[in-house]
Structures are given as C-alpha cells and as structure tokens.
C-alpha positions as semicolon CSV with decimal commas, in nm:
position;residue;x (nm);y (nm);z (nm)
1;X;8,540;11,691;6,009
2;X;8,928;11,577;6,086
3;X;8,990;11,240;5,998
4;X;8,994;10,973;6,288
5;X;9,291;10,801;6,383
6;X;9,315;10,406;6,343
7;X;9,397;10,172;6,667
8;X;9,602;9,913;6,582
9;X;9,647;9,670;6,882
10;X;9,925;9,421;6,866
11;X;10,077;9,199;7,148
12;X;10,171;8,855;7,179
13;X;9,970;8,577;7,321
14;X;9,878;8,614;7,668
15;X;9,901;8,986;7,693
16;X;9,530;9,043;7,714
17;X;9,430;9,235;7,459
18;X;9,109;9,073;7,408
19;X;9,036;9,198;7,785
20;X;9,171;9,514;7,781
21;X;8,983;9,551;7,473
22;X;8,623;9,463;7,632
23;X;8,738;9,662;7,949
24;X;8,745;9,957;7,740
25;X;8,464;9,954;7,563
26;X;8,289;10,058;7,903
27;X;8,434;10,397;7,864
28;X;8,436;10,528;7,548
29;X;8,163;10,630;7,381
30;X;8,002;10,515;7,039
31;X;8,014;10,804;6,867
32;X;8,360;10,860;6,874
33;X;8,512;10,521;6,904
34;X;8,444;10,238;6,686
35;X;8,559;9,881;6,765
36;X;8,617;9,644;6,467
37;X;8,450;9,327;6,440
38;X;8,686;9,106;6,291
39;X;8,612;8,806;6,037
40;X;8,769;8,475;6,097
41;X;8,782;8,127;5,915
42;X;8,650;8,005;6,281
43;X;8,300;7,864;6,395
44;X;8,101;8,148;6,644
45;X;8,098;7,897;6,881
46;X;8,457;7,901;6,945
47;X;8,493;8,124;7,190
48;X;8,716;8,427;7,226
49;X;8,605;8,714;7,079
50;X;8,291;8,844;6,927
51;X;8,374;8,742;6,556
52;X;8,181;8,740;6,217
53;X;8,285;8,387;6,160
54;X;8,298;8,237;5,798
55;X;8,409;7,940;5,570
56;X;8,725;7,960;5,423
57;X;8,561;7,955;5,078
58;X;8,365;8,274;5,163
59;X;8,660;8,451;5,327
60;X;8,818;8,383;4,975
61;X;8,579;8,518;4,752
62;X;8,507;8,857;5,018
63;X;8,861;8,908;5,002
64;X;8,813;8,901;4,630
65;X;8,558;9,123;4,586
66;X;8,764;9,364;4,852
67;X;8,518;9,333;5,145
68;X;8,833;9,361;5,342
69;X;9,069;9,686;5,410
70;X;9,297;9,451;5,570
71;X;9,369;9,034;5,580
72;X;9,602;8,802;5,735
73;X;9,687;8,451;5,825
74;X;9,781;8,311;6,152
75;X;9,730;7,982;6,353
76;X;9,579;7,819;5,999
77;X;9,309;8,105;6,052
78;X;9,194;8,400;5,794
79;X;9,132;8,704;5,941
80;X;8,990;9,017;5,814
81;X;8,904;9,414;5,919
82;X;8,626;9,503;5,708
83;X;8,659;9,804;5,464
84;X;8,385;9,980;5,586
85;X;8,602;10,119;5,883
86;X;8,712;10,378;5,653
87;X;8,426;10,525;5,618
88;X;8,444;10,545;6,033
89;X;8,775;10,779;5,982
90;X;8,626;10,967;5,719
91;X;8,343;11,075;5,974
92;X;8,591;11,143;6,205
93;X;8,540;10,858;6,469
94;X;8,872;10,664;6,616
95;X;8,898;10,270;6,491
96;X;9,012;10,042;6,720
97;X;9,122;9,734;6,623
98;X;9,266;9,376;6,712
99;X;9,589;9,321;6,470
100;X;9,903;9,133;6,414
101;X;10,232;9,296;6,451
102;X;10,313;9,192;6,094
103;X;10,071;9,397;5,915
104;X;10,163;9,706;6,067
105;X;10,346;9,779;5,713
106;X;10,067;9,730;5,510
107;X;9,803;9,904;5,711
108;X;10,006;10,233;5,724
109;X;9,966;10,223;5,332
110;X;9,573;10,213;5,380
111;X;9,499;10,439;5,642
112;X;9,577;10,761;5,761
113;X;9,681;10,874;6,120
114;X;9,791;10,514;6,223
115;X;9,855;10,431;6,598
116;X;10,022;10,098;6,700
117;X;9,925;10,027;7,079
118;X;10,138;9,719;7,175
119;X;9,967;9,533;7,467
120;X;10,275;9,346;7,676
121;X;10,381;9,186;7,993
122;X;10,675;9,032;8,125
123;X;10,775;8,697;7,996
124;X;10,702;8,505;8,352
125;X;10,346;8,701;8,345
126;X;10,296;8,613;7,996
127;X;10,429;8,256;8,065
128;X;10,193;8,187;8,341
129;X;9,878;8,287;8,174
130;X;9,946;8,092;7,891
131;X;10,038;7,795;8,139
132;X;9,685;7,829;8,268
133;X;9,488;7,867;7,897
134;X;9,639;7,493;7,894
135;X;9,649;7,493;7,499
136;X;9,983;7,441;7,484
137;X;10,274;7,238;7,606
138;X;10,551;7,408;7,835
139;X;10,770;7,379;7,582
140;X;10,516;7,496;7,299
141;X;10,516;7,828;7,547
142;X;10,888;7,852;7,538
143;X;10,892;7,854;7,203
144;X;10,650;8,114;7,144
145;X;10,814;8,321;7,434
146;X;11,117;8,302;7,260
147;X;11,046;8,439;6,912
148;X;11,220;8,729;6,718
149;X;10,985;9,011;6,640
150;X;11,077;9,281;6,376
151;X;11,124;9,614;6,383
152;X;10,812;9,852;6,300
153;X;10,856;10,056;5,976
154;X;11,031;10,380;6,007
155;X;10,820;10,665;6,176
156;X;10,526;10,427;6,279
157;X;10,359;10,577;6,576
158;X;10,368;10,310;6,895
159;X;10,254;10,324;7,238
160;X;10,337;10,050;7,489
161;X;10,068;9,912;7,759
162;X;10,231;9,694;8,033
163;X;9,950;9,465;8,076
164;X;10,139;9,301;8,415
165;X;9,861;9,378;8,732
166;X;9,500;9,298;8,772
167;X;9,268;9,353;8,473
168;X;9,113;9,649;8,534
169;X;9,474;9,841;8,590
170;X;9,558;9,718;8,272
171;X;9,234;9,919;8,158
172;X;9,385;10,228;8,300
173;X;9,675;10,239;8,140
174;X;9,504;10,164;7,745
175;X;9,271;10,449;7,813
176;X;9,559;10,640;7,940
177;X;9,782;10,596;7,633
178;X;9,454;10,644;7,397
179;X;9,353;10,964;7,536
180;X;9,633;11,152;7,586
181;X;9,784;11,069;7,226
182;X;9,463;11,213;7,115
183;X;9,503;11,509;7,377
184;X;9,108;11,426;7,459
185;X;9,103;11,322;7,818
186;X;8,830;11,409;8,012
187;X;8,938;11,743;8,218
188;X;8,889;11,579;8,536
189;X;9,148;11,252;8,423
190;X;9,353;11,469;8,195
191;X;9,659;11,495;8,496
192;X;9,586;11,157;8,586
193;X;9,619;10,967;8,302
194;X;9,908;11,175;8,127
195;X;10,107;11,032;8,427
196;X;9,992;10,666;8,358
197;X;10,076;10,710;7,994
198;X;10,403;10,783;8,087
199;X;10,443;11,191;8,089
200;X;10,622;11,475;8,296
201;X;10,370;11,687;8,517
202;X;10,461;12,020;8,628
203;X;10,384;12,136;8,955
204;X;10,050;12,316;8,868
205;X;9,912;12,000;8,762
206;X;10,044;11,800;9,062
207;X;9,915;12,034;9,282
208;X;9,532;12,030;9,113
209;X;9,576;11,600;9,086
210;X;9,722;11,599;9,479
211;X;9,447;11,784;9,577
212;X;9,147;11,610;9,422
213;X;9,318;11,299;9,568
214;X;9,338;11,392;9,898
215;X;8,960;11,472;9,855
216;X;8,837;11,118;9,747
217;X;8,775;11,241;9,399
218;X;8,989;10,945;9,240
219;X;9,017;10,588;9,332
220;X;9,034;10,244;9,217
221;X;9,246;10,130;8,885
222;X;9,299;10,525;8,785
223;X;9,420;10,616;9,106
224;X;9,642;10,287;9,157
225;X;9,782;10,359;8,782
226;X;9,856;10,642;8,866
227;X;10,108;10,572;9,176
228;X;10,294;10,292;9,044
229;X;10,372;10,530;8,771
230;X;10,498;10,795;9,006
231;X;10,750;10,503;9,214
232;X;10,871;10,430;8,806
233;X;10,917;10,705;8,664
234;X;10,945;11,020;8,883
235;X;11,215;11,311;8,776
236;X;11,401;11,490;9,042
237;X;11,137;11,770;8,935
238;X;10,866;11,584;8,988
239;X;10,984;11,479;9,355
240;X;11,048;11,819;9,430
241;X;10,699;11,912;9,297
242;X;10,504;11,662;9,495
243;X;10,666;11,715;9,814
244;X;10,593;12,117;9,758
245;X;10,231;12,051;9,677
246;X;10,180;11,753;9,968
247;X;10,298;12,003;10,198
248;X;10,033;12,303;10,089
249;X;9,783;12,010;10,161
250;X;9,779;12,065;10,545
251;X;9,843;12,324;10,746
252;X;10,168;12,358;10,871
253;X;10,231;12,397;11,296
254;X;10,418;12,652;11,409
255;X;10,621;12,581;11,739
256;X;10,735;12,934;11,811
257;X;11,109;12,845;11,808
258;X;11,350;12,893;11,497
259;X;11,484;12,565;11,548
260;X;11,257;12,226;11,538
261;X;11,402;11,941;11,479
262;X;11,332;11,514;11,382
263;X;11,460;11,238;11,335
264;X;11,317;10,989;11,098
265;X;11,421;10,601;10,974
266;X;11,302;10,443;10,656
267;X;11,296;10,140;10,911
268;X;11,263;9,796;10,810
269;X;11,532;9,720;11,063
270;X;11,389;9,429;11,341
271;X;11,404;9,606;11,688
272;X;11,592;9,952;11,612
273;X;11,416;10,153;11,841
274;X;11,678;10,442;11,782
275;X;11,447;10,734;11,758
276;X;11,324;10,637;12,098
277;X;11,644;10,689;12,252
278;X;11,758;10,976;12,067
279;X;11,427;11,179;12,133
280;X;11,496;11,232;12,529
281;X;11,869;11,281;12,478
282;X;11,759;11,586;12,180
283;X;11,470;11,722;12,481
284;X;11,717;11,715;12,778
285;X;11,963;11,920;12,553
286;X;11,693;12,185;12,504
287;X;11,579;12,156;12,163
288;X;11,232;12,072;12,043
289;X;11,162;11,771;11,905
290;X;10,818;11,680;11,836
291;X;10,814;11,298;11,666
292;X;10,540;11,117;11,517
293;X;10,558;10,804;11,458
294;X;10,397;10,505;11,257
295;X;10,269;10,150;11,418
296;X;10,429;9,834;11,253
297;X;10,313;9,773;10,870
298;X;10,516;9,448;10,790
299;X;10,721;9,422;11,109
300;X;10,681;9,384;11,467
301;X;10,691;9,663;11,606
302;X;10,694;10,001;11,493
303;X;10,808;10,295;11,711
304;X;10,491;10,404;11,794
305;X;10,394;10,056;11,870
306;X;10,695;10,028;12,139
307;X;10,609;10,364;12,291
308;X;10,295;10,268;12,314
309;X;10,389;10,001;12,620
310;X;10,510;10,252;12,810
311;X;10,253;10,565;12,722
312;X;9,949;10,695;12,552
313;X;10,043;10,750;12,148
314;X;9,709;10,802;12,034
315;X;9,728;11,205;12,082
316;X;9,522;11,480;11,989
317;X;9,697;11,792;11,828
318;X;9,597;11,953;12,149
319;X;9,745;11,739;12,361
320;X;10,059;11,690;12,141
321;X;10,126;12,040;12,119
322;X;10,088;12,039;12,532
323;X;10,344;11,779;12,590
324;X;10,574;11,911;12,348
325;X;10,513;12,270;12,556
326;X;10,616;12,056;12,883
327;X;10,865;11,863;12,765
328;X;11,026;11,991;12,405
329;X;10,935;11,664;12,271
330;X;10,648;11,394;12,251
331;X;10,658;11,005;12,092
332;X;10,312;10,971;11,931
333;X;10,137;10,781;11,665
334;X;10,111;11,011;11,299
335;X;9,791;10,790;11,228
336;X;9,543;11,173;11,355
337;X;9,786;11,380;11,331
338;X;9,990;11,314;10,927
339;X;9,687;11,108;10,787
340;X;9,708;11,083;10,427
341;X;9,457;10,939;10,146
342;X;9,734;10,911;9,916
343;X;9,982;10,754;10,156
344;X;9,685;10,488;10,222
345;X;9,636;10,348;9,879
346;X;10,008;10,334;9,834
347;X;10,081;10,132;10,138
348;X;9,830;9,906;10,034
349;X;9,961;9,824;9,665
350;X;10,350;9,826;9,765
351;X;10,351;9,488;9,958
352;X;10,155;9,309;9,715
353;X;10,324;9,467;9,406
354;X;10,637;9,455;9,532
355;X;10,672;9,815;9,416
356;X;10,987;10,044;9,460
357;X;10,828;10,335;9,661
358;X;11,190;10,494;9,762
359;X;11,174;10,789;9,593
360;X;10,795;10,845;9,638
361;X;10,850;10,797;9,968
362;X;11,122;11,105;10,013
363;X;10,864;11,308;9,896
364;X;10,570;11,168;10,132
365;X;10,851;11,195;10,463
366;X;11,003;11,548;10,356
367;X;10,660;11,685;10,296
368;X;10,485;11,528;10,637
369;X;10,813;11,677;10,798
370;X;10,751;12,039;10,682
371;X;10,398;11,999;10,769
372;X;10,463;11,932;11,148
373;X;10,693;12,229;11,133
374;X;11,016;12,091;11,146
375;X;11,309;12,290;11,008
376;X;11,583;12,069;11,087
377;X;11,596;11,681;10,998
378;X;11,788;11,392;11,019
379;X;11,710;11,057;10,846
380;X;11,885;10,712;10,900
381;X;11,872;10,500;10,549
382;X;11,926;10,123;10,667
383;X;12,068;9,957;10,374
384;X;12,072;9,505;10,390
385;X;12,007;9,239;10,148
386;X;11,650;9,199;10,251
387;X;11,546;9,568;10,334
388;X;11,377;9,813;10,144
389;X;11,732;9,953;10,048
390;X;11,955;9,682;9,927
391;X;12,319;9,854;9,914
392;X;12,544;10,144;10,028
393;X;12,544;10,323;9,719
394;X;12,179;10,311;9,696
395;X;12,161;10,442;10,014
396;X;12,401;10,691;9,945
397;X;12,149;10,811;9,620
398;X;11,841;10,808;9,814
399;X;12,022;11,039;10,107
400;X;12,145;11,288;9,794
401;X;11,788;11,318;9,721
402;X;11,608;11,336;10,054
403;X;11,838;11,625;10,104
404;X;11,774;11,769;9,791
405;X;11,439;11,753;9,819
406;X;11,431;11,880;10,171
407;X;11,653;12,204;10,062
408;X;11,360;12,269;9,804
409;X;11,101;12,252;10,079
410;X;11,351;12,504;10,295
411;X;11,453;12,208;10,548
412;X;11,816;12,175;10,658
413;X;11,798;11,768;10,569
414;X;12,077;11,515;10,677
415;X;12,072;11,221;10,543
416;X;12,326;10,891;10,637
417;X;12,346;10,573;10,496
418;X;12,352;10,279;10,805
419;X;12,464;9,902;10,790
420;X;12,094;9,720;10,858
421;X;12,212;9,385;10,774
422;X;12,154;9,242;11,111
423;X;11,893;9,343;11,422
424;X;11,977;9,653;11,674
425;X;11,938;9,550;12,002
426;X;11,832;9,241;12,132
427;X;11,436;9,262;12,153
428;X;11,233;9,211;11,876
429;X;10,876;9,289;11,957
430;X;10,712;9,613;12,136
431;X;10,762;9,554;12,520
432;X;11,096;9,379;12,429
433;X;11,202;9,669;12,217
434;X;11,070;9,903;12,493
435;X;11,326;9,722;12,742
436;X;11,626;9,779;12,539
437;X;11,528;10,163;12,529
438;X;11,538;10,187;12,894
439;X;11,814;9,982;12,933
440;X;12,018;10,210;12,715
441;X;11,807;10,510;12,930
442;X;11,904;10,394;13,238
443;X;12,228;10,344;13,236
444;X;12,204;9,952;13,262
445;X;12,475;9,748;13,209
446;X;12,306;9,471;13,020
447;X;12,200;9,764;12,773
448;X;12,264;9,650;12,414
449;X;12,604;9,822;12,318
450;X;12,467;9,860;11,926
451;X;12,180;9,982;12,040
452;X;12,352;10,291;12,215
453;X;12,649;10,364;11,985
454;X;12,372;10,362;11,660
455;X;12,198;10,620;11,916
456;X;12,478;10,795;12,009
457;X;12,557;10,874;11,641
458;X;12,255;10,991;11,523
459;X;12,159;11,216;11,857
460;X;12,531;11,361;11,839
461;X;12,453;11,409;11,454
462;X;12,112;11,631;11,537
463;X;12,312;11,811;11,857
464;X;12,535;11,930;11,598
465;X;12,319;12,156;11,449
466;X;12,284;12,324;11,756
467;X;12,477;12,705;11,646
468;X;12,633;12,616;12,021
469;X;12,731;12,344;11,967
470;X;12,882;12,353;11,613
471;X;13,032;11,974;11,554
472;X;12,918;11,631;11,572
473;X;13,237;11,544;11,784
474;X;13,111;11,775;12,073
475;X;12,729;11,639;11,940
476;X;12,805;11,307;12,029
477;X;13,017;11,401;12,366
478;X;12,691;11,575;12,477
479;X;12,462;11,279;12,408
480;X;12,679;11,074;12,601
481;X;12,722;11,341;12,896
482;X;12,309;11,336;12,913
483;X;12,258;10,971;12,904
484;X;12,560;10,963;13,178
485;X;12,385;11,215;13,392
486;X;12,070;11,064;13,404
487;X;11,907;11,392;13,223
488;X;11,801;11,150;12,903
489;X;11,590;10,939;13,159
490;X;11,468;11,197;13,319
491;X;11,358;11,385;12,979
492;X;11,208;11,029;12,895
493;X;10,992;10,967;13,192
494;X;10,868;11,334;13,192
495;X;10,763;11,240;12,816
496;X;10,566;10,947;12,963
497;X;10,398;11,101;13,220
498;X;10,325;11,400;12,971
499;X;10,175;11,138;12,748
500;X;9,969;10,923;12,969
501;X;10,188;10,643;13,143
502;X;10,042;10,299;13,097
503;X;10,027;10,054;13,353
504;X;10,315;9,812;13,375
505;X;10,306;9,461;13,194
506;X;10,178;9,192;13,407
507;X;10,509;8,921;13,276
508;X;10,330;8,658;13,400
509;X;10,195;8,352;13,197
510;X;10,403;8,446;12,873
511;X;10,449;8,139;12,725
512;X;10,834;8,113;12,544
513;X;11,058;7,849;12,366
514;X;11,441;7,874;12,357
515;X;11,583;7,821;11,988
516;X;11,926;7,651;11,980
517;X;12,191;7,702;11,754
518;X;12,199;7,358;11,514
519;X;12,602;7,317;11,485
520;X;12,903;7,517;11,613
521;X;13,001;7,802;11,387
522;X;12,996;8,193;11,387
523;X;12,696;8,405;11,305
524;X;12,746;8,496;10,932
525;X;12,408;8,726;10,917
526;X;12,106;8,698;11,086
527;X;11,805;8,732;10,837
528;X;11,592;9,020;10,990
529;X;11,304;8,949;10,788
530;X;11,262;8,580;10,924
531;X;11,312;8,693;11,289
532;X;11,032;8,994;11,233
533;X;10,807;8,719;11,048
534;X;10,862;8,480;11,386
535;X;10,717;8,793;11,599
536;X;10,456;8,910;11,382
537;X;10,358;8,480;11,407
538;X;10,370;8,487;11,783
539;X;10,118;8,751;11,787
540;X;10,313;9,102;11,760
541;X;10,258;9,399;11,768
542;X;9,896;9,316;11,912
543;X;10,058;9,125;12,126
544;X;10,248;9,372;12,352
545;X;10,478;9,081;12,493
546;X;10,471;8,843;12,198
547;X;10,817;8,853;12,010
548;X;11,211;8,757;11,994
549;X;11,440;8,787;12,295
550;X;11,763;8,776;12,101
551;X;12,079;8,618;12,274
552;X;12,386;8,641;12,057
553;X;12,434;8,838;11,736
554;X;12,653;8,925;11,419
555;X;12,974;8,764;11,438
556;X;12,924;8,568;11,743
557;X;13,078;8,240;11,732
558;X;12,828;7,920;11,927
559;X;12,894;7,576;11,987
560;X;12,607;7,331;11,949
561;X;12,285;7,353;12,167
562;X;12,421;7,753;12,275
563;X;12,075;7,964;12,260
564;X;11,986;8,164;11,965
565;X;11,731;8,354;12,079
566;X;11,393;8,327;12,294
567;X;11,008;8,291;12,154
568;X;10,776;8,424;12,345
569;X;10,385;8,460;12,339
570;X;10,027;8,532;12,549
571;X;9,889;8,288;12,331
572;X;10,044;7,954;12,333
573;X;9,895;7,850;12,024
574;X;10,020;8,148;11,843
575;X;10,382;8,053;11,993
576;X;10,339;7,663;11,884
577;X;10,309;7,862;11,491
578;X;10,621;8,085;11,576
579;X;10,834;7,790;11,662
580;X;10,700;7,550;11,378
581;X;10,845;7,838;11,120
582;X;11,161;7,876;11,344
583;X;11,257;7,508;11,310
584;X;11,239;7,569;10,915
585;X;11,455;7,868;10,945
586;X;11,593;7,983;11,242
587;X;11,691;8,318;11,066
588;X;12,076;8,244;11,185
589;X;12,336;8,141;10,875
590;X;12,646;7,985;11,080
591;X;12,965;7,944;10,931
C-alpha cells in the first residue's frame, strides 16, 4: 500500500483553522483520513480544540520516552503530534494535522510526502476576528499582524486556503486544495473543485461542470467557490470556453435574416435609457433587433423596468418572436426568455462580496447574445469612479475582450468605452426615465441633449454595419434623419402596441420635495450612486413614479437656493426616507 501523505496546517491566529478543520471532518472519510489529536500543557476544559491535555511534567517525560513524532512551544504551551501517526502513513491513510509554521523544517525530516496547507485571510479579516476573540489588546493584534514569517525550506510542498468568506466556503476551498493535490476528488466534484483550488479547465470540462450546473446538480459553498474563482482567476481561454459552452446550453433562435443585431450596456449608469432610444431608430431603418432586457438589480430602474411603463415586458417566446415579425424589434424582460441558474447564484454573491464579475460577465452577455441569435453586437462600457468599471483604460481592456470573445463565438462584437461619471438624461426612476425616451422620440424640445447625442452615437455605430450603409458618419446621419422624420416614433409606438400598451400613469397625488443647491458653485460630479440610492429609497422601481427629476447637471454653475433636482414618491413616507438621506448627501459636489 503507497504511503499516505502528511497535512500540515499552518496559519496565523485568526485564520480559522480550527474551523475549517472540524468543517472538514464532515467529508472525508475515516479510513482514509486521519486527524491528529494533539497534546497540550493545557487543562481539557479550556476550550478550543479537542486536545489530550497534560501536565508539563508528563509532557516532559513522553517527550522523553519519544511518545511524540513532533513537539513545539508556543504561547508558554507544549504541544505534541503523537508518533503513532506514522503508522497511519505506513497503512496508507492521509494525516492531517494542526502545526506551526516553524516546524515545517523538522517535520519534512520525519515524514514522507509532506504537504504544508497554509490557512490565511487578509489582515483587516484577520484583524477583526481577533478584535472579537477579545484576548488581546488592539495593539497586542497589531503586533501579531505585523510579524516577519520565514521562508519554507527549499522544495516544501504548500498550498494556500484564503479563509476570507463565510465558514463553510472556507470548507470548500481546504477540500478543494486536499483533493486535487491528491488527484482523488470525487468524479462528480473533480471539475469543480480543481477550479477552487486554483487550476486551468479546458473546455470539455467546462462544458460537463456548466451543464450539471445549469441542472441543479451543485449548490451551496461548492458552487459559490467555485464562481468567485472564475471572476479571479479566469484565462482568456477559459472566457472563451465558458461563453462556447453557456451558449450550447440553450437553444439558439433563428430569425431567418443574415443580419440580427443588439445593443447591450454593462449599465450602472442612473437613468441611461439609451437602448430604448436606439431600438426604434435600428427597427425604422429595417434591421432586426430583438432586445431583452433585465429589471433594476441595484439601481432604479432597469430598461426593462422603464419599458415596462409604457408596455407589456413580460413576453412569451411566442409572442416575442411575433412582435419582432411585426415590428423588427421588441423591448422585453430576459427574466423567461435568458434565465440562467448560474447567472442567479452569481448575482446574488457579487453585491455582498463585492466581487469583480467583469470578465465573467463578457462571457455570460456574449453567450446570452448568441443564444437569442444575434450576429451583430454592440456594447456601451460606462466607465466612473463609482461604477462597475472605474477607468478608460479598463474599459478599453474589457471592450478588447468582449470582442474577442464574441469573434470566438462567430459574433461581429463592437465594443466602446463611454464617460459614466455623471447621469444621462434628467429622470432617474422608470416613468421618469420613460419620459426622457419619448422626449428624445418625439422630437421635443425639452428632450435631454445627452440623452440623444449618447443615442445618436451608438444607433449610428450599429447602422454602420449595415453593407449599405458602410460608415458610422452616414450611421449617425441616418439615426438623426429617422428621429427627424418621425419614423423612430413611429417604429416605437408600433413596438408598444405590438407589446401590449399599458394604460397611462394617473400623475396625480405623487408626493415630491425640491432639493436646493447648499452654496453657489459649479457642479464638479454628481455621484450617481447616491442619486440611484435616493430612488430606490423613494420606492423605485416598484414604484413606477417614485424617483429623481433632475434639474441641472455636470458643469452647471448654481447660485444658492437654485434647484438640484426633484424627489418624488406614491408613498409619502417612503419620500420623508428619500429626503432624510438627501439632506446627508445631496449627491452634488460644487466647486
């Protein structure tokens, strides 16, 4: 029988070993994993871990009598690992057991097949938890932070565990490292957890660990290992992998045309309701364009949310594919039409783990894309401070990849980077938002200019790859000829009726509150986060008319007592909330 390989977990205080330990124990079995008892100069009583506890004087004389393969000292403590767990290797079971980093020397003279698995987490993680153990003083913790470790000896064998989410992710990952350095995973995890440890899959395994996925077959810690690994480490290989098998995963539409195109934003833009412009202006050129669209996550509104005031969104496929017949476009929610298992879990950690989903995301878009038979799309990539894409040459990167990606999937992808620092248009909030489409629709004068030349650009941009057409100059000079014409409004109100018009808002009884500029100055930036927060508190996007009325924007200069913009609720209690947080920040920086 092969010799077993030895476990040696090391990590500073506060990493959790101790509770990654017990968490695993769960899921391996006896037979093949043994877990040390350790002897310490330290009553049972104590707490912490199971322990054979001892006198000093008997730990003494044990060692003596080499009871002990391996002993230390720490915190005025003896500890020891019992000899007998080399008997354990001998018979071909794995040892795991709780060490200090400083015997890693001398225990790779006493046993063979050594593997160090260092249990970490951030400093402010591992400062907090030992903040709430409350054995030590803040500056005790500092100090302990702050030590020098050495280097392990030459050719030692060392996996890392990032011990930095809830417990039982933490889990994940140890059983992940353990498994697939002994290449023993069970079949069914095997994919999963050489991803979590940290390891390249090709596409054959993708496809096999996308599928069972999609089919409920994973969930919980695995499953949410698994994707924060993917938005840390994913190779350009990978992406291109994933977004080939997401799109085998449903069934792709066929439109009977050569040429079906979208237009997608990676959003997080207040108001922005771009695509909804652009649609009607691509359909009364004569190209299809069928758009789905998702409802507000974080924001408040999405685009499906601010269609949804002025038409049915909730679509069948049948009934999709029949407006798109009538019309050569539709706005509709994706929520029956691009569901996705995978896409659910993810949305859910990403918020609360503040997780970098960019790249994932190309993948998720391009493949969703393909699978509602487009063959020719254009993406906006909003870049601000407080988005999810923080500069221009990030923005630039991401649109390399999304049309890298989409080239690999057979899409003609174009990709442009746009300045999101401040709001487009002046309504934040689905009926508001819905009123600055038309506006720009219509013709109106009081049409918000940034809302039409951001629309202009993009529509000109997708009228381009029109073979008739040729250029964006003569793209763009079209947009504007259709808008002009009245053909874009006309397109738009077919799409409505196609849809499922909804009856008009009844304005009456919205309750609103004007917020005035504190000082005279000119608008520096205008914090689109804090305005989306103040409509998301007034009650949107459930609130059709709750939101922001915005009345002056980037670069504007105001005197004193000049309005900022206007609150505006159903519910006057959920307005009272909105303009509590607006007189703690307003969301305007004057300078």
């Amino acid at each position: 029988m092969a010799t077993g390989s030895f476990f040696f977990i090391v990590g500073p205080s506060g990493a959790g070993k101790d509770s990654i330990l017990d968490g695993a124990k769960g899921h391996l079995e006896p037979v093949h994993f043994v877990f040390a008892k350790r002897t310490i100069t330290r009553p049972a009583s104590s707490g912490g871990e199971a322990h054979e506890a001892c006198t000093q004087e008997d730990f003494d004389l044990r060692e003596q009598q080499g009871a002990f393969l391996l002993t230390w000292r720490a915190h005025n403590l003896s500890y020891g690992l019992p000899i007998s767990l080399l008997e354990a290797l001998r018979a071909g079971q794995h040892v795991l057991a709780n060490g200090s980093r400083s015997m890693v020397a001398a225990l790779k003279q006493r046993v063979p097949n050594l593997v160090v698995i260092e249990i970490n987490a951030p400093a402010d993680v591992l400062a907090q938890r030992l903040a709430q153990r409350g054995r030590e003083s803040a500056a005790d913790v500092a100090r302990r932070l702050s030590r020098t470790v050495e280097p392990y000896p030459t050719d030692t064998v060392v996996l890392r565990v990032t011990n930095d989410q809830t417990p039982a992710i933490g889990v994940s990952r140890f059983l992940a490292m353990l498994y697939t350095q002994l290449g023993q995973a069970p079949v069914a995890l095997a994919s999963l957890y050489k991803k979590i440890a940290g390891l390249a899959l090709s596409e054959p395994e993708y496809r096999s660990l996308l599928s069972a996925i999609n089919q409920k077959q994973h969930a919980g810690a695995d499953l949410e290992a698994f994707l924060i690994a993917c938005t840390q480490q994913l190779s350009d290989e990978e992406l291109i992998a994933v977004a080939r098998c997401r799109s085998a995963l449903m069934p792709r539409i066929s439109w009977g045309r050569d040429m079906v195109v979208d237009k997608h934003s990676l959003g997080g833009i207040p108001g922005s309701r771009v695509t909804m412009v652009v649609i009607p202006i691509i359909a009364a050129h004569g190209l299809l364009i069928p758009k789905t669209s998702s409802r507000a996550i974080t924001s408040a509104a999405g685009t499906a949310d601010a269609m949804e005031v002025l038409a049915k969104v909730d679509l069948t496929p049948e009934e999709l594919k029949k407006c798109v017949a009538q019309t050569n476009a539709c706005i509709a929610w994706n929520g029956k039409l691009n569901h996705s298992v995978i896409d659910d879990v993810m949305n859910a950690l990403t918020r609360p783990l503040a997780l970098d989903t960019r790249r994932w995301s190309v993948a998720s878009i391009l493949s969703k894309k393909y699978s509602a038979g487009a063959t020719h799309v254009v993406i906006d990539i909003p870049y601000s401070s407080a988005g999810k894409v923080k500069t221009k040459p990030e923005a630039d990167e991401l649109a390399q990849t999304f049309e890298k990606v989409g080239a690999a999937l057979g899409l003609v992808v174009k990709a442009f980077a746009t300045d999101g620092q401040a709001p487009i248009g002046r309504g934040i909030g689905p009926a508001l938002e819905a009123r600055d489409v038309l506006q720009v629709l219509e013709g109106d004068l009081n049409a918000p200019a940034d809302l039409l030349e951001k629309s202009l650009f993009f529509a000109g941009q997708i009228i381009a790859l029109d073979p008739a057409v040729g250029n964006v100059a003569k793209g763009r000079t079209r947009a504007l000829e259709l808008l002009s014409n009245g053909l874009a409004h006309a397109a738009m109100q077919k799409i409505i009726v196609a849809q499922g018009a909804q009856p008009a808002l009844d304005w009456l009884g919205v309750h609103k509150h004007e917020i005035r500029a504190p000082r005279n100055g000119h608008v520096q930036s205008i914090d689109g986060f804090i305005i989306s927060g103040l409509g998301r508190c007034a009650g949107a996007p459930a609130d059709q008319r709750a939101g922001v009325d915005l009345a002056c924007g980037l670069g504007a200069f105001v005197n004193q007592g000049d309005l900022l913009y206007v609150l505006q609720a159903s519910d006057p209690g959920r307005l009272s909330q909105a303009v509590a947080l607006a007189q703690k920040d307003c969301g305007y920086v004057l300078s």
